[in-house]
C-alpha positions in Angstrom: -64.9 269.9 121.6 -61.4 269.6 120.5 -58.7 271.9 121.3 -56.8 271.6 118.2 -57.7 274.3 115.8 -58.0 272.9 112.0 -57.7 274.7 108.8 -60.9 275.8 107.4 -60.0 275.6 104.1 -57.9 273.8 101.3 -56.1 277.1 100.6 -55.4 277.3 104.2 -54.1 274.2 104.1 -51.7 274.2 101.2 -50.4 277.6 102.8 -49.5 275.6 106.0 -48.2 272.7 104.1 -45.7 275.2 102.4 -44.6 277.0 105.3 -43.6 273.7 106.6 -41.7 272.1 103.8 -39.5 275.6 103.3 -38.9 275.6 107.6 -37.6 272.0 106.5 -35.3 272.7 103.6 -33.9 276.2 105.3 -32.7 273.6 107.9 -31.6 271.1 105.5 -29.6 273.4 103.8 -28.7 274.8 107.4 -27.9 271.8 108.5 -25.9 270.7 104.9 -23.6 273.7 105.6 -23.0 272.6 108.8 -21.7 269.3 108.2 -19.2 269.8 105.3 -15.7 270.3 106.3 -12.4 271.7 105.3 -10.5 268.7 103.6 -7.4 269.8 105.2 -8.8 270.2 108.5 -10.4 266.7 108.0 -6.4 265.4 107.1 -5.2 267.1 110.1 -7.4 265.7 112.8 -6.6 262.0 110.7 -3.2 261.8 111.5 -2.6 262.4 114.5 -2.9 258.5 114.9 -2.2 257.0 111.4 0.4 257.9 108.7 -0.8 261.2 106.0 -0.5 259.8 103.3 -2.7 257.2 104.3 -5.4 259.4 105.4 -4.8 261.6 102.1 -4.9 258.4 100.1 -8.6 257.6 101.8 -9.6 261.2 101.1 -8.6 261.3 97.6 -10.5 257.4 96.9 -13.6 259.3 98.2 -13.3 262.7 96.2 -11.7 261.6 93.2 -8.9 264.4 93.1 -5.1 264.4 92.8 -3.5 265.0 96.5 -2.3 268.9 96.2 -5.9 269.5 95.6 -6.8 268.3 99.0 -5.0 271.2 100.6 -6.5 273.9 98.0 -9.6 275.2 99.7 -11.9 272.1 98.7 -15.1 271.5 100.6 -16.0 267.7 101.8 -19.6 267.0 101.9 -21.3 265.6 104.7 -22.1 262.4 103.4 -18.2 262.0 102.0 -17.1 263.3 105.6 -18.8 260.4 107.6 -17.6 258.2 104.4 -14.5 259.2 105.6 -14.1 258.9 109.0 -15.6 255.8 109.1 -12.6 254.3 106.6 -10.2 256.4 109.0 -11.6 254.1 111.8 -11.0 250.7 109.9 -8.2 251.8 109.1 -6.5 252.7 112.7 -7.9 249.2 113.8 -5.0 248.0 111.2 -7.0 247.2 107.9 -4.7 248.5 104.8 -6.0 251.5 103.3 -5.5 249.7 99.5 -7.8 247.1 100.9 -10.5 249.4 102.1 -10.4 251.4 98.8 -9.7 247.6 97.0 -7.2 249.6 94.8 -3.7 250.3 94.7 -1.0 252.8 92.6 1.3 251.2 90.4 3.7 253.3 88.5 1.1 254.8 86.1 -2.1 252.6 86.6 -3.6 251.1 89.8 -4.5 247.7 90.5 -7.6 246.0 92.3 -6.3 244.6 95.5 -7.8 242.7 98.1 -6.8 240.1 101.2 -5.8 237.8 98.5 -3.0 239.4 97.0 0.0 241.6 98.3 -0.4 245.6 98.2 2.0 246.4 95.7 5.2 248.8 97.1 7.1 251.5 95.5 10.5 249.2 95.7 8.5 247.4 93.3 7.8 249.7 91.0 11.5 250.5 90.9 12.3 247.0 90.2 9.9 246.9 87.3 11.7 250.5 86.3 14.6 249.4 86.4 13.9 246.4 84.4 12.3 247.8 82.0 15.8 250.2 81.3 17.9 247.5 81.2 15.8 245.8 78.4 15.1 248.7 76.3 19.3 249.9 76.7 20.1 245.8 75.7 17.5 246.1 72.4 18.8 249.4 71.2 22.4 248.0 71.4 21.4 245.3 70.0 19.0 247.3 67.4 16.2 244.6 67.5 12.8 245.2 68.5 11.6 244.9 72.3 9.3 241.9 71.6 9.5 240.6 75.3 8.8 236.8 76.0 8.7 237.5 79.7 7.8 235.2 82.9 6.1 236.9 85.7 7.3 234.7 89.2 4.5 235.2 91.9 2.4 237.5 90.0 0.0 238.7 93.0 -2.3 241.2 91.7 -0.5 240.9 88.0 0.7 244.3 88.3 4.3 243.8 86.9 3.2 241.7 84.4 0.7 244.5 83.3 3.5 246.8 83.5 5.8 245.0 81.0 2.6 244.8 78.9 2.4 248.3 79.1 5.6 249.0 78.5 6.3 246.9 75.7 3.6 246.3 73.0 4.6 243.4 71.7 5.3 241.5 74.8 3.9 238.2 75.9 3.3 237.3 79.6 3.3 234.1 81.4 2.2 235.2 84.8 2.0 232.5 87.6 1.4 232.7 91.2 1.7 229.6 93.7 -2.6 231.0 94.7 -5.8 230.1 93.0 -7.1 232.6 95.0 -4.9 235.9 93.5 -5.0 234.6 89.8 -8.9 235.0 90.5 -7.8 239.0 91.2 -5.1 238.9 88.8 -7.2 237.7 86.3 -9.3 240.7 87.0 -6.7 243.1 86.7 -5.9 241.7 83.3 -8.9 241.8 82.2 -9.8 245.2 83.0 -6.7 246.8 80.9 -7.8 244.8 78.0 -4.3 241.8 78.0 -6.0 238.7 78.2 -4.7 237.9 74.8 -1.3 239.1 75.9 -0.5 237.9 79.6 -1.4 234.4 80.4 -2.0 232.8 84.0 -1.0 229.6 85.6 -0.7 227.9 88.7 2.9 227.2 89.3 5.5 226.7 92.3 8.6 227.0 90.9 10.6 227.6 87.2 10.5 224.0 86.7 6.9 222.7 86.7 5.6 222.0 83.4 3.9 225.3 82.5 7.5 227.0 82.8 9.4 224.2 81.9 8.4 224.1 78.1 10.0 227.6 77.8 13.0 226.5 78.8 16.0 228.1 76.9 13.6 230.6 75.4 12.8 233.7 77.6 13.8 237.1 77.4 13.0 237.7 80.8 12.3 236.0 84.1 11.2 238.2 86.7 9.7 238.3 90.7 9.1 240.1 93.7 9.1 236.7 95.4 8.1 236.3 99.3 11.8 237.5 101.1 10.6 238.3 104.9 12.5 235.4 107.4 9.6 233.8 109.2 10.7 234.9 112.7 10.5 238.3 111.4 6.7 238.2 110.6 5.7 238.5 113.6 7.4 241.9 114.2 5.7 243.3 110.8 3.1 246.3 111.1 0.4 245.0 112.0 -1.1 246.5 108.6 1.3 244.3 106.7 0.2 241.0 109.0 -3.1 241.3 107.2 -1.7 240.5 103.7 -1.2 236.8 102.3 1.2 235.0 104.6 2.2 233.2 101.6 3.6 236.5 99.3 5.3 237.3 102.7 7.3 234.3 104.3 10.3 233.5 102.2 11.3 230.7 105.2 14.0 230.7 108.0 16.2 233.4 106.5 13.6 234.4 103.8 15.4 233.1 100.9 14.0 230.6 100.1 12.5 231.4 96.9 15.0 234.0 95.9 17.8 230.9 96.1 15.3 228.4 93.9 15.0 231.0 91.1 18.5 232.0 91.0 20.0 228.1 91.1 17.1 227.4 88.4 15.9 230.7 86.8 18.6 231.1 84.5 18.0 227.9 82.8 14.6 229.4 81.4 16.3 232.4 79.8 18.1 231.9 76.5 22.0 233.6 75.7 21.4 237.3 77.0 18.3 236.9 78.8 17.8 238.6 82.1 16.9 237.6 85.4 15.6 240.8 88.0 14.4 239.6 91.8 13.0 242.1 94.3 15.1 240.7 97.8 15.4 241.9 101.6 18.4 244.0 102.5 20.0 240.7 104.1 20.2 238.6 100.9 23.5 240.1 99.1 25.4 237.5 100.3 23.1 234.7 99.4 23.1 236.1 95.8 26.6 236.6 95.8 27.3 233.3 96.7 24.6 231.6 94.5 25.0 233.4 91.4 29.0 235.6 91.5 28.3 237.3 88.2 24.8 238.9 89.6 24.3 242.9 90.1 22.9 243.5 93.4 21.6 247.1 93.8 20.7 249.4 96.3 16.7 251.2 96.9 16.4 254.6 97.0 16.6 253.8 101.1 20.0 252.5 100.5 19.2 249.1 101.2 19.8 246.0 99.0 17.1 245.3 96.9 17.4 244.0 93.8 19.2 241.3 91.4 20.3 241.5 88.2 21.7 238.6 86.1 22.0 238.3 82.4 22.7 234.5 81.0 25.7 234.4 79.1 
């Protein structure tokens, strides 16, 4: 005879059945409480090894909120927790946070990113800003419309040439990049905010390949966040920063490389009054001033030097 006692009836089993599926969800929902966390408290243990506003930046990517709402009581589910401590982990081994969320902020939009392309910077942003100022203050004096025939030099993830889109309705694009591989994710990017008809792509090297060439004379604007880092100083990058495209980084032995190409044959592109604006490291100003006497060089918000302004007379 068997020692195990069997119910004697269907009702007496459905009774035991149900008795064992509520002990289950009581400590499911036990269990679910347990396992949610604080967001701040999450944040807090985060960076104790990486930068906050990279763990908050990982944190909002997985809750879909705006960062003061991190700190405003909010619960993070179980699930999103071990979401998130897992992308904390990739992320202290030295991936970029923008690549692990394969998006990035620009001004007021973000970008898809990925290893192909550079992770777009605030200084960056500011160049495009400050661009976009100077264009606007030289149409109203002028009082013509802001119909921008633009040129977008090493376009990356084709966030500044979505900007200018953006920002002026009526502007057309060419957007090239030395990479097959970030037109793919530019062409993305483009895509997504609806500008194929407005920003074009194309494989090009520099302002005088064929592509660029035909608009000689002709452009309103000709601007680039070109690669400016010296070569020996790559190695001495963050690590984070090593994993982006060597080739948006290394601007050769004193990383002006590019920066002296477009300013010895940028301004050839741009008809009377049109404007050239380069993104360069803080150790360029006296290759610009020495290249091209009439440029503007101006300062970040660092202090640093950091960008070039130079209008074709």
């Amino acid at each position: 005879m068997s020692g195990r006692i069997e119910p004697t009836t269907k009702a007496a089993r459905n009774r035991s059945l149900t008795t064992k599926t509520q002990r289950h969800k009581g400590l499911g929902r036990t269990a679910g409480r347990a396992s949610r966390a604080d967001a701040a408290e999450l944040l807090s243990r985060a960076t104790g090894s990486m930068p906050c506003s990279d763990a908050e930046y990982l944190l909002m990517y997985l809750l879909g909120v705006r960062r003061h709402e991190l700190y405003s009581g909010l619960t993070v589910p179980g699930r999103t927790t071990g979401r998130f401590r897992r992308l904390v982990a990739r992320a202290k081994a030295g991936k970029p946070v923008q690549y692990l969320t394969g998006s990035a902020p620009f001004l007021d939009f973000d970008v898809a990113v990925d290893r192909r392309v550079l992770i777009p910077r605030p200084e960056t942003e500011e160049l495009v800003s400050r661009t976009v100022a100077r264009i606007r203050s030289s149409c109203k004096l002028q009082a013509v419309s802001c119909e921008l025939s633009a040129v977008d030099f090493g376009t990356g993830s084709g966030c500044i040439a979505i900007a200018l889109a953006r920002a002026f309705p009526g502007a057309k694009v060419l957007a090239v990049d030395a990479s097959k591989a970030a037109l793919a994710k530019a062409a993305q990017n483009v895509a997504r905010y609806g500008l194929a008809g407005r920003i074009r792509l194309a494989q090009a090297r520099a302002p005088d390949e064929p592509v660029m060439n035909r608009l000689r004379g002709r452009l309103d604007l000709l601007i680039s966040n070109p690669p400016y880092v010296p070569t020996s100083r790559l190695a001495r990058l963050d690590r984070n920063v090593r994993r982006e495209p060597k080739l948006a980084l290394d601007g050769g032995p004193k990383g002006a490389n590019i920066v002296a190409m477009l300013l010895a044959r940028g301004p050839g592109l741009l008809r009377p009054g049109g404007l050239l604006a380069i993104e360069i490291d803080s150790t360029h100003e006296a290759v610009v001033r020495k290249l091209a006497p009439a440029a503007e060089i101006e300062r970040d918000f660092a202090g640093r030097f950091r960008y070039a302004f130079l209008r074709r007379c």
